[in-house]
FIKOLZA-1660 file (N, C-alpha, C; in steps of 0.1 Angstrom, whole numbers, plus 5000, padded with zeros to 4 digits):
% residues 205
   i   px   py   pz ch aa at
   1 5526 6931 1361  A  X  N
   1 5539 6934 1366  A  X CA
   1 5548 6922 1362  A  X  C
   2 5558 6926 1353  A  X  N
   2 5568 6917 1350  A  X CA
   2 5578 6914 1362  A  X  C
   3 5589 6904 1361  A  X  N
   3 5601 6904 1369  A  X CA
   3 5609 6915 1374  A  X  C
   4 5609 6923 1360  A  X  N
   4 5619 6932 1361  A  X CA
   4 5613 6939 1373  A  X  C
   5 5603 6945 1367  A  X  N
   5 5598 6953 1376  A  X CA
   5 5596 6951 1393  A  X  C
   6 5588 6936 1390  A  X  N
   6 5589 6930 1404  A  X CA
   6 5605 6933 1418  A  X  C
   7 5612 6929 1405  A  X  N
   7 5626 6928 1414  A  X CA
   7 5629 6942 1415  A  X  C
   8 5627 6953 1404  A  X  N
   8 5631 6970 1412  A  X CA
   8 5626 6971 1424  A  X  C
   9 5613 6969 1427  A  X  N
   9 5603 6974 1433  A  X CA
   9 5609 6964 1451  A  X  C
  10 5609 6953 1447  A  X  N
  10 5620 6946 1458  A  X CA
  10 5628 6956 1464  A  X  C
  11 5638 6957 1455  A  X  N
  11 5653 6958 1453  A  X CA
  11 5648 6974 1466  A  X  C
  12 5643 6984 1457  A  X  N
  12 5642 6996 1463  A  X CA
  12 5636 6994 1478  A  X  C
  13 5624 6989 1478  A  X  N
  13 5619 6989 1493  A  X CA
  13 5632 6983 1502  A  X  C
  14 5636 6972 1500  A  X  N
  14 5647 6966 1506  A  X CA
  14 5655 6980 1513  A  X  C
  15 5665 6988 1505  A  X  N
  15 5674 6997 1506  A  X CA
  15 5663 7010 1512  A  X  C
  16 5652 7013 1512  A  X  N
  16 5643 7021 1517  A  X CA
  16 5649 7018 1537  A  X  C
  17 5642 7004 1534  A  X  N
  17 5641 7000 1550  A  X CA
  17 5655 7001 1555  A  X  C
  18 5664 7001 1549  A  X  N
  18 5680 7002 1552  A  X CA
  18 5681 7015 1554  A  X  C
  19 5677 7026 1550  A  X  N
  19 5681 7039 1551  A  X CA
  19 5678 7042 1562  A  X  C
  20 5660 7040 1564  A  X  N
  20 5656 7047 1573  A  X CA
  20 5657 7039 1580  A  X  C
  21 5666 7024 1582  A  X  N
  21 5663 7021 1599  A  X CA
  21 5679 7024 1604  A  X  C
  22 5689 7022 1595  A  X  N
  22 5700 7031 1601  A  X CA
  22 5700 7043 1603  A  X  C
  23 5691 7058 1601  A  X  N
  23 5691 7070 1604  A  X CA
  23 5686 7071 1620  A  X  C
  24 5670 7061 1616  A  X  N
  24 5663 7061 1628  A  X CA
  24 5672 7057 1641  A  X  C
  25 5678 7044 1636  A  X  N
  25 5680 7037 1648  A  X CA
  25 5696 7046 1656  A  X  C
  26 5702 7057 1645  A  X  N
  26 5714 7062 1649  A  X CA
  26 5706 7075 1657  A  X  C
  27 5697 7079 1654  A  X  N
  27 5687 7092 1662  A  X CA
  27 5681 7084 1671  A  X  C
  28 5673 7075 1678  A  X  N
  28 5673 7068 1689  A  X CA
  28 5683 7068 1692  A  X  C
  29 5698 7062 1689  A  X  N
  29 5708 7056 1699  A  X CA
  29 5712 7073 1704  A  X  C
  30 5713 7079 1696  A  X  N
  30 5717 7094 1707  A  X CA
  30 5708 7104 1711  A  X  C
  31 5696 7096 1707  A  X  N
  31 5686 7108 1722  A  X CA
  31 5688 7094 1733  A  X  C
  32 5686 7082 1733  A  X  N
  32 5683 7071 1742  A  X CA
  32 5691 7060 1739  A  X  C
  33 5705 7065 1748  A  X  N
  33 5720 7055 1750  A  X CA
  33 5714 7042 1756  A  X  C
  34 5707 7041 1760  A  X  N
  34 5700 7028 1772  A  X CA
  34 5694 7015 1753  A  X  C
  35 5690 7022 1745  A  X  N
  35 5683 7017 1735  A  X CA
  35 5694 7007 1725  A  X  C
  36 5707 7011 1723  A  X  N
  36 5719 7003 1720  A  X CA
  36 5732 7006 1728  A  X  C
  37 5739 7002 1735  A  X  N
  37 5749 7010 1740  A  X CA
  37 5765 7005 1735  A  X  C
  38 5763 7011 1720  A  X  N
  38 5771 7015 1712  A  X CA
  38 5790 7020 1718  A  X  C
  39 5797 7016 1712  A  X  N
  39 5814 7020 1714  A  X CA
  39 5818 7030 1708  A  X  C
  40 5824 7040 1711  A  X  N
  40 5833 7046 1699  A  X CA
  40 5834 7039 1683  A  X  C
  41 5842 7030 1690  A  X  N
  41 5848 7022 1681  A  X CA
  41 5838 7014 1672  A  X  C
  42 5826 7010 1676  A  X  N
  42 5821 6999 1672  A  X CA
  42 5808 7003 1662  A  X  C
  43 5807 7020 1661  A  X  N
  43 5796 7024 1652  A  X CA
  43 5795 7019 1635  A  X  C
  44 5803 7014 1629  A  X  N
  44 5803 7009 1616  A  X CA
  44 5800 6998 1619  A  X  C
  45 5803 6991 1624  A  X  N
  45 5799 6976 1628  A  X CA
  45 5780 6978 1631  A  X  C
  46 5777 6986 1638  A  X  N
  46 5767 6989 1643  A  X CA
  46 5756 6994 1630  A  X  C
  47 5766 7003 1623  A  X  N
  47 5753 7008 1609  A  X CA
  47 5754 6993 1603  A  X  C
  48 5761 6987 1601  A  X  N
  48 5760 6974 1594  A  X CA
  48 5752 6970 1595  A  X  C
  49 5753 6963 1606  A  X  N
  49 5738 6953 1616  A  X CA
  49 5728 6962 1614  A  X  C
  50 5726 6975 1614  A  X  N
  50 5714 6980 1612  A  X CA
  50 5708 6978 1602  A  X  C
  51 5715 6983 1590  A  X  N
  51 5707 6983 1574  A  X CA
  51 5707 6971 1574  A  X  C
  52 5716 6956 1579  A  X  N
  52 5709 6945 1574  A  X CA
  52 5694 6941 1582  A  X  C
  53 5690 6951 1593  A  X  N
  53 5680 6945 1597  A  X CA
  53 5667 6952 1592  A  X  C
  54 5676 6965 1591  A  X  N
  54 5662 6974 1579  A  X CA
  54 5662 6963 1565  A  X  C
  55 5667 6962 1560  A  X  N
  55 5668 6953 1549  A  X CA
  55 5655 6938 1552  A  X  C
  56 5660 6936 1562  A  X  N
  56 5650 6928 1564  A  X CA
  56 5634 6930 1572  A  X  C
  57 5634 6942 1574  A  X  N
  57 5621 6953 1572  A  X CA
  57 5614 6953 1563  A  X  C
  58 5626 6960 1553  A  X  N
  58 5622 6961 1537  A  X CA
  58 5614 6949 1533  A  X  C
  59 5620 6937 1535  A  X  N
  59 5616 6923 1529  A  X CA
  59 5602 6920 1533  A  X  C
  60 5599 6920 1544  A  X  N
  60 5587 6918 1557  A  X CA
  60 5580 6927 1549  A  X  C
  61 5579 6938 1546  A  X  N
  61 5571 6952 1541  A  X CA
  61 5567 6947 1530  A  X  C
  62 5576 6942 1522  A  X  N
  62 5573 6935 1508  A  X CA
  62 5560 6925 1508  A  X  C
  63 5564 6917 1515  A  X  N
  63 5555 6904 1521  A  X CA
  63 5540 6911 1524  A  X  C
  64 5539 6920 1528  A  X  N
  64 5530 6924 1537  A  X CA
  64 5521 6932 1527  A  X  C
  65 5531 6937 1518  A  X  N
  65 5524 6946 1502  A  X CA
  65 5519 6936 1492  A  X  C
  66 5520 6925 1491  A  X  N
  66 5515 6911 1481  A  X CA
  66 5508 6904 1490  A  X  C
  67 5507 6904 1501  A  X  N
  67 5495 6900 1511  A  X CA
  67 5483 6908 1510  A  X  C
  68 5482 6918 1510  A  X  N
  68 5472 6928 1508  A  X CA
  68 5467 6930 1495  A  X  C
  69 5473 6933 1483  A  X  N
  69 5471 6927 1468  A  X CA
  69 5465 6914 1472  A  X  C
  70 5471 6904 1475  A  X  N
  70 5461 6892 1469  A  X CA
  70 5447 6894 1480  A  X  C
  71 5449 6899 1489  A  X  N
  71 5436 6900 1500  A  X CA
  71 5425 6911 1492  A  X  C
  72 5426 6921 1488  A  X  N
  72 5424 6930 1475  A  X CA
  72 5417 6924 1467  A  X  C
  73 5421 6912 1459  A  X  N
  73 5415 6901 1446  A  X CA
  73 5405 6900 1451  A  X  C
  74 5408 6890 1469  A  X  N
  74 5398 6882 1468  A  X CA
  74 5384 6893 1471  A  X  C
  75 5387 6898 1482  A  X  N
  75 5379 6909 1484  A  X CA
  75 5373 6914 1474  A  X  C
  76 5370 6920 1464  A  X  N
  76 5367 6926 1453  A  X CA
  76 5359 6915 1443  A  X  C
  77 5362 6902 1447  A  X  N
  77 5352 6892 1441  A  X CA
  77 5342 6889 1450  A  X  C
  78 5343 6890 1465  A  X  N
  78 5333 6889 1475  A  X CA
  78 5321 6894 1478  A  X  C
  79 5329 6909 1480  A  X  N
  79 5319 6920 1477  A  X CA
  79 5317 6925 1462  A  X  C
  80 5302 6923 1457  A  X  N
  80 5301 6929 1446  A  X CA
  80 5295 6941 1444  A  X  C
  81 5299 6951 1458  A  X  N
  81 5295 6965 1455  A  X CA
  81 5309 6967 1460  A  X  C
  82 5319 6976 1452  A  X  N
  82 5328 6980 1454  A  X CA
  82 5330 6988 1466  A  X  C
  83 5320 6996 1471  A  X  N
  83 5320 7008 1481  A  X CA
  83 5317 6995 1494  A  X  C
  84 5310 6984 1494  A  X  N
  84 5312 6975 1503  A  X CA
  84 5322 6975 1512  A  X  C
  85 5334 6968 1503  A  X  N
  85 5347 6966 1508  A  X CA
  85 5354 6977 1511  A  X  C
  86 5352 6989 1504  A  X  N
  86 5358 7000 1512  A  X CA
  86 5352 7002 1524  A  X  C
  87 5341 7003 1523  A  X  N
  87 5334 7004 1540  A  X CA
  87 5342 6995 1553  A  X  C
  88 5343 6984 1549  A  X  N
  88 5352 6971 1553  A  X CA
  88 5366 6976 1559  A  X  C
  89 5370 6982 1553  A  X  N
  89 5384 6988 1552  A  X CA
  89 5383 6995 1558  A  X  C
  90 5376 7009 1557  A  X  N
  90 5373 7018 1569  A  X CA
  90 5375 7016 1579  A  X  C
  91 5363 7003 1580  A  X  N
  91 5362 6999 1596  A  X CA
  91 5370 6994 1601  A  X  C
  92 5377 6990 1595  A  X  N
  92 5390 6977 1601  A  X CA
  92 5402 6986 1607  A  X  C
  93 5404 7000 1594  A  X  N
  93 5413 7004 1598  A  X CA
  93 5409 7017 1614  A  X  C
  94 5396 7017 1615  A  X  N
  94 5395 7026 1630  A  X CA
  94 5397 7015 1641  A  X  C
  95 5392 7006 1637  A  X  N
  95 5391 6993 1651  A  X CA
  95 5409 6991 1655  A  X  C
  96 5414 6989 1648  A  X  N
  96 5431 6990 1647  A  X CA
  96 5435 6999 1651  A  X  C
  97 5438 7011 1652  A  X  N
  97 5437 7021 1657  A  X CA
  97 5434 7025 1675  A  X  C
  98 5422 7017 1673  A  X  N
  98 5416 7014 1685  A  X CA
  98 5427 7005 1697  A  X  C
  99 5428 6995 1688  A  X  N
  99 5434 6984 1692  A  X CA
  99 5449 6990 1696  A  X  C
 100 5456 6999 1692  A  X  N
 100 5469 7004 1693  A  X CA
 100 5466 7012 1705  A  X  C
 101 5460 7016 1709  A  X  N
 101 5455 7024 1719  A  X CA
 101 5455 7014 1734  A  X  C
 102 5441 7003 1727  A  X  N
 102 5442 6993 1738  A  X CA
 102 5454 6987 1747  A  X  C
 103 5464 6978 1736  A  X  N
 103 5477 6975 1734  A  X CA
 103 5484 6983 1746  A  X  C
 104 5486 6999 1744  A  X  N
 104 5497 7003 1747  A  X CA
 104 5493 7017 1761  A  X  C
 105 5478 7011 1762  A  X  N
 105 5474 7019 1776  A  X CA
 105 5475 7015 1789  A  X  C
 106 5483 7018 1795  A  X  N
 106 5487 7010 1813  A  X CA
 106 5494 7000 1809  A  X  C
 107 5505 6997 1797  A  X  N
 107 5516 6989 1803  A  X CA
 107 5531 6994 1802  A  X  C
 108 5541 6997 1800  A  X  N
 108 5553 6998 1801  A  X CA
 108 5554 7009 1792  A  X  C
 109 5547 7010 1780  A  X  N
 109 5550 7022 1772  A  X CA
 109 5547 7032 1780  A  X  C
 110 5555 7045 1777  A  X  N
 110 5552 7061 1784  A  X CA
 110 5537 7059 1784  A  X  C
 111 5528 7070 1790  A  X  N
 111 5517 7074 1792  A  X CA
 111 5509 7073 1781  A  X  C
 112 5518 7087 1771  A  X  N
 112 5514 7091 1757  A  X CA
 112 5511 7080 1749  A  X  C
 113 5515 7071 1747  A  X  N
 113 5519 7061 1737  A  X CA
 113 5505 7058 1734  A  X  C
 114 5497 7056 1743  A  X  N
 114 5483 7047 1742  A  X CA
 114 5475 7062 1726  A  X  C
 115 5478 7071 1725  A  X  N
 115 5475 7083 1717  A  X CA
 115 5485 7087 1711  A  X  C
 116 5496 7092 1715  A  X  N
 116 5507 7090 1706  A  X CA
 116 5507 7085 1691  A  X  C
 117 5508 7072 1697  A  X  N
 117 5514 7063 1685  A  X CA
 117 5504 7062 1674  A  X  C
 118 5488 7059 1676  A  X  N
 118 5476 7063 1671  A  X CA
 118 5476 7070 1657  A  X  C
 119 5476 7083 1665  A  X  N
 119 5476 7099 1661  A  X CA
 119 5484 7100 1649  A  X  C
 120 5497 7096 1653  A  X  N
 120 5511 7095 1644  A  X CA
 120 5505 7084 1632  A  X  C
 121 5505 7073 1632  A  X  N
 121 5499 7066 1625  A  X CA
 121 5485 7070 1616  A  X  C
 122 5478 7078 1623  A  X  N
 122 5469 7081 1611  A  X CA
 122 5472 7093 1603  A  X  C
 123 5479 7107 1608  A  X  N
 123 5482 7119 1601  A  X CA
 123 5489 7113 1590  A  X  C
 124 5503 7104 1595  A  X  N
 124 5511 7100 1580  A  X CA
 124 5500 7094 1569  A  X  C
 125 5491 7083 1579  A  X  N
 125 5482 7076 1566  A  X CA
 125 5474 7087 1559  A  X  C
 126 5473 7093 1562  A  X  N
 126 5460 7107 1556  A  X CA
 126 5470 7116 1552  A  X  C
 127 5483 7118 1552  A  X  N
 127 5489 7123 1546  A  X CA
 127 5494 7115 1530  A  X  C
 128 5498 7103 1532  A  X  N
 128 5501 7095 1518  A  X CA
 128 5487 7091 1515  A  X  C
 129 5474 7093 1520  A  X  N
 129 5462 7091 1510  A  X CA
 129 5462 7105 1503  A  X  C
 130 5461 7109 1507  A  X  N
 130 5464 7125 1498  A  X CA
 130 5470 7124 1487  A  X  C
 131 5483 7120 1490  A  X  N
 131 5492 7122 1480  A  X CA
 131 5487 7115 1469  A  X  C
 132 5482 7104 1474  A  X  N
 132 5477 7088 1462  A  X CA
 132 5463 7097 1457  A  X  C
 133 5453 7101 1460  A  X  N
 133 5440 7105 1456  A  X CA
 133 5447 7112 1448  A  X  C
 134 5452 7124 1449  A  X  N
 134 5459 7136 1440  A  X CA
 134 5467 7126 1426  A  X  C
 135 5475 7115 1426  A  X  N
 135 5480 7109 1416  A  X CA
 135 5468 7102 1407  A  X  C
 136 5460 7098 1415  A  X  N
 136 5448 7087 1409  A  X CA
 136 5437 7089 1413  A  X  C
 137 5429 7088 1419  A  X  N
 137 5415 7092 1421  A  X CA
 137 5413 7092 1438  A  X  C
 138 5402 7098 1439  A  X  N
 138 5393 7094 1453  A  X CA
 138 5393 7083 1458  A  X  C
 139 5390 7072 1449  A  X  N
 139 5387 7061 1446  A  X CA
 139 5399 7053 1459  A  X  C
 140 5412 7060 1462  A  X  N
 140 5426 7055 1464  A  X CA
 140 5430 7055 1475  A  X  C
 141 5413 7066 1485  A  X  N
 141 5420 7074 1497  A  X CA
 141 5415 7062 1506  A  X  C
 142 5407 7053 1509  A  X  N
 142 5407 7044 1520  A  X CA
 142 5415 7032 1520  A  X  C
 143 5414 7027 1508  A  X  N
 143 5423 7012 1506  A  X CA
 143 5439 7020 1512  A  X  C
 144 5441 7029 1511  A  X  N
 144 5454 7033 1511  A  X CA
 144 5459 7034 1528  A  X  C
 145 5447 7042 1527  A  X  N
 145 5447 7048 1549  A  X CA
 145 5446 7033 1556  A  X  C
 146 5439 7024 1547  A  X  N
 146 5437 7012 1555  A  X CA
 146 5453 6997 1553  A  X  C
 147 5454 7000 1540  A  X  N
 147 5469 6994 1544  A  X CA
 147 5480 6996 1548  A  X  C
 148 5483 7013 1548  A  X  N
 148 5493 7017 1562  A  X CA
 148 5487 7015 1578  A  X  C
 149 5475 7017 1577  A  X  N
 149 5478 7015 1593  A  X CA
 149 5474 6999 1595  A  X  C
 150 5465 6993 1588  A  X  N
 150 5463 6980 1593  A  X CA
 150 5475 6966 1590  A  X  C
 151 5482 6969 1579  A  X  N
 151 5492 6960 1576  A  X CA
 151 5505 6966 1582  A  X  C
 152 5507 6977 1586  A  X  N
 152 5517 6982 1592  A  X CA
 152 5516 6978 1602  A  X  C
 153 5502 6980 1609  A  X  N
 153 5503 6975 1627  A  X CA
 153 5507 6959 1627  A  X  C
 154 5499 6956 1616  A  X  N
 154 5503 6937 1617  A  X CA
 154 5515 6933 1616  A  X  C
 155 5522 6944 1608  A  X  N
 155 5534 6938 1608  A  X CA
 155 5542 6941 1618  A  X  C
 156 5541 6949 1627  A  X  N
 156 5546 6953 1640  A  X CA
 156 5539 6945 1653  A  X  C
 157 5531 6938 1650  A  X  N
 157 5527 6930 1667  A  X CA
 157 5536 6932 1678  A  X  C
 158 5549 6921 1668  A  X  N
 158 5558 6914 1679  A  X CA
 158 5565 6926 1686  A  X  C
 159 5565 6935 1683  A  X  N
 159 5576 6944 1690  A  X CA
 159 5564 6951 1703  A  X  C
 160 5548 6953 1699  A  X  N
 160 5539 6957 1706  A  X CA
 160 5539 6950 1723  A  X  C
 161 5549 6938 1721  A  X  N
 161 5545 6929 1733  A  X CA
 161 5561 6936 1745  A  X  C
 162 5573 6942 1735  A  X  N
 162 5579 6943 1740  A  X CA
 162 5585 6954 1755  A  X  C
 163 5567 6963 1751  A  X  N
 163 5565 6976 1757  A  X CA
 163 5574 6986 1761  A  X  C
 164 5587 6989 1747  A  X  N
 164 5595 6999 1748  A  X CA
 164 5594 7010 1738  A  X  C
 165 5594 7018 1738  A  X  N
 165 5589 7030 1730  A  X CA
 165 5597 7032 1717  A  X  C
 166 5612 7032 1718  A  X  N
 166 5620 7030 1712  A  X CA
 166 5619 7017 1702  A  X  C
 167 5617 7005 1708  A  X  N
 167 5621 6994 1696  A  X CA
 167 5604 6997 1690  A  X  C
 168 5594 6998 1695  A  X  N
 168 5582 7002 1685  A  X CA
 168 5589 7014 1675  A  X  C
 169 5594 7021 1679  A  X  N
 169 5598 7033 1665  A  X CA
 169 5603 7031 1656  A  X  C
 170 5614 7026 1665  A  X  N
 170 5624 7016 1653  A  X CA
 170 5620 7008 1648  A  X  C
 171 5614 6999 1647  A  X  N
 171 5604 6990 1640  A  X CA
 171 5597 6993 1632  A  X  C
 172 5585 7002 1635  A  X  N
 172 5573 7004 1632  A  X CA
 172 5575 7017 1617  A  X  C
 173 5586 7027 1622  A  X  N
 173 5588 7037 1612  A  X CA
 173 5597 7033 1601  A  X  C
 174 5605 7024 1602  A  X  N
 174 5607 7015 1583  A  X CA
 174 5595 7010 1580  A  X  C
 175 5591 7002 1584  A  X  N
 175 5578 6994 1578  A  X CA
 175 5567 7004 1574  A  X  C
 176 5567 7016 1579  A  X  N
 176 5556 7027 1576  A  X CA
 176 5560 7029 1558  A  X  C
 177 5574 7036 1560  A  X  N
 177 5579 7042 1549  A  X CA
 177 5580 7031 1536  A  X  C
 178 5583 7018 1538  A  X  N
 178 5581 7009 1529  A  X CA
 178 5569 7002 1525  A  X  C
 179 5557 7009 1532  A  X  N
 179 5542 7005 1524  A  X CA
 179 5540 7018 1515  A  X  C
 180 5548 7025 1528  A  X  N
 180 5538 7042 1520  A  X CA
 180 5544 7044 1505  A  X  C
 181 5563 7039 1503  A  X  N
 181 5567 7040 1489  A  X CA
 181 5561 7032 1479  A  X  C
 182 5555 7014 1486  A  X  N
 182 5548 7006 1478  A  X CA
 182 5537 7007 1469  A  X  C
 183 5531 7015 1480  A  X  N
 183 5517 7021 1476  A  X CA
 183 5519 7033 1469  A  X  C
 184 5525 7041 1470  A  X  N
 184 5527 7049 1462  A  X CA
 184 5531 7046 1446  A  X  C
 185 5542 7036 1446  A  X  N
 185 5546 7029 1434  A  X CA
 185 5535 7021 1425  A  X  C
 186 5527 7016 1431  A  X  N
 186 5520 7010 1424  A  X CA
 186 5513 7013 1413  A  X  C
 187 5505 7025 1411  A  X  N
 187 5498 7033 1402  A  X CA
 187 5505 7034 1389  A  X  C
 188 5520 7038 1393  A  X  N
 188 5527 7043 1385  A  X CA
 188 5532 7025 1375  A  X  C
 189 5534 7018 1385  A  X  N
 189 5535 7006 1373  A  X CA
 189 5524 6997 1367  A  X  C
 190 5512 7000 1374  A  X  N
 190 5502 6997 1369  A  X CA
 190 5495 7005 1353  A  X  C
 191 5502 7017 1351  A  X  N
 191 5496 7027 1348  A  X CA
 191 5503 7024 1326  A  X  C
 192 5520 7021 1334  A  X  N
 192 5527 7020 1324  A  X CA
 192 5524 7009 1317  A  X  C
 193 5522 7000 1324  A  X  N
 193 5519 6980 1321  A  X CA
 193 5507 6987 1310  A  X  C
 194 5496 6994 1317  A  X  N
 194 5483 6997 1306  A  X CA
 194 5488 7006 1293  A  X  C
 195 5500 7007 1295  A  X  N
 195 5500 7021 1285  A  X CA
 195 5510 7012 1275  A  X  C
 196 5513 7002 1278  A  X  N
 196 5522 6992 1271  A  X CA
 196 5511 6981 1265  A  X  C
 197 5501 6977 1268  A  X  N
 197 5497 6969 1259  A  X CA
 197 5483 6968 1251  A  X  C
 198 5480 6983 1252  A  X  N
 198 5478 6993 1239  A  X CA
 198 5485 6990 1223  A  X  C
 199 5503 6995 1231  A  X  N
 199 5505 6995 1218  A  X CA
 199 5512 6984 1211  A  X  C
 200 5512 6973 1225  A  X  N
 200 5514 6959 1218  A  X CA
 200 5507 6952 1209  A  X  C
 201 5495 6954 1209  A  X  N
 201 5479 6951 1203  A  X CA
 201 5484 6953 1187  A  X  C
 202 5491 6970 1185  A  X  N
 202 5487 6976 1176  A  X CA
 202 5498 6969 1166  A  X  C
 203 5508 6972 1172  A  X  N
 203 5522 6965 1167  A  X CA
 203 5522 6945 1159  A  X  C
 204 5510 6940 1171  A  X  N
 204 5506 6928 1166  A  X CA
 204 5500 6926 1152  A  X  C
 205 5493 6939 1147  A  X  N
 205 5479 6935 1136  A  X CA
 205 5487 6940 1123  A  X  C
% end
């Protein structure tokens, strides 16, 4: 992965996290007035502040997608049975899972939340491993289920402590959509990079 590409791949997640946390956070503010209590007057001011904080979603998401790549390296030198570390992964990503559950059972979150939020979290992940197996292989479906929900949850803690249902959504669902595009992106510039230095070789001799 060159710069260029580096910096699209930025650039888009960035404006990802901007979209969806200004749509989100304008669908929260009018099912749940209590969540920002917004002016007439003061809604542009308000999308502003929004997308710059999705933006800084975006960036976090980023962080959190090169944290897992380098975690990835090392992992894969550790274990020298590849299905090892998937097994690893597996497990990490049900115990999380678990742990969301733990988190958000008997404290301030609604009822549902302790299952809820779970639930939601794994259909989307099993939905974008799908998508990824179908682009690339089988090979694609755990690493994948396990860095949406395990680096998503991580990157959501701090809002977990705040026990509101709302700022978890708002939080939690850019940072979803900015792994799930990451991960989805990847294949595809991995794919090109190999299909470029083929014919660099050839061009050399």
């Amino acid at each position: 992965m060159n710069l260029r590409k580096w910096m699209r791949l930025f650039g888009v997640t960035i404006l990802i996290g901007a979209v969806v946390t200004v749509v989100g956070s304008v669908c929260i503010q009018l099912a749940n007035p209590d969540f920002r209590d917004v002016e007439a007057g003061g809604w542009l001011s308000y999308i502003l502040m929004m997308a710059l904080i999705g933006m800084t979603f975006g960036a976090f998401s980023h962080m959190g997608f090169f944290a897992y790549m380098m975690l990835n390296y090392i992992a894969r030198s550790i274990f020298k049975r590849p299905m090892t570390w998937v097994a690893v992964q597996g497990f990490i990503a049900a115990v999380v899972l678990f742990e969301i559950g733990y988190w958000t059972y008997d404290t301030n979150f609604p009822q549902q939340t302790y299952w809820g939020v779970p639930l939601g979290l794994l259909v989307g992940s099993l939905l974008v491993g799908w998508m990824k197996t179908q682009q690339t292989s089988a090979g694609a479906w755990v690493p994948t289920i396990f860095f949406l929900i395990a680096i998503t949850t991580l990157e959501s803690i701090p809002v977990f402590k705040l026990g509101e249902i709302s700022s978890l959504l708002y939080q939690m669902i850019p940072l979803f959509v900015c792994n799930a595009y990451q991960i989805m992106r990847l294949h595809r510039i991995l794919a090109a990079d190999s299909a470029k230095a083929p014919a660099a070789v050839s061009s050399s001799k």
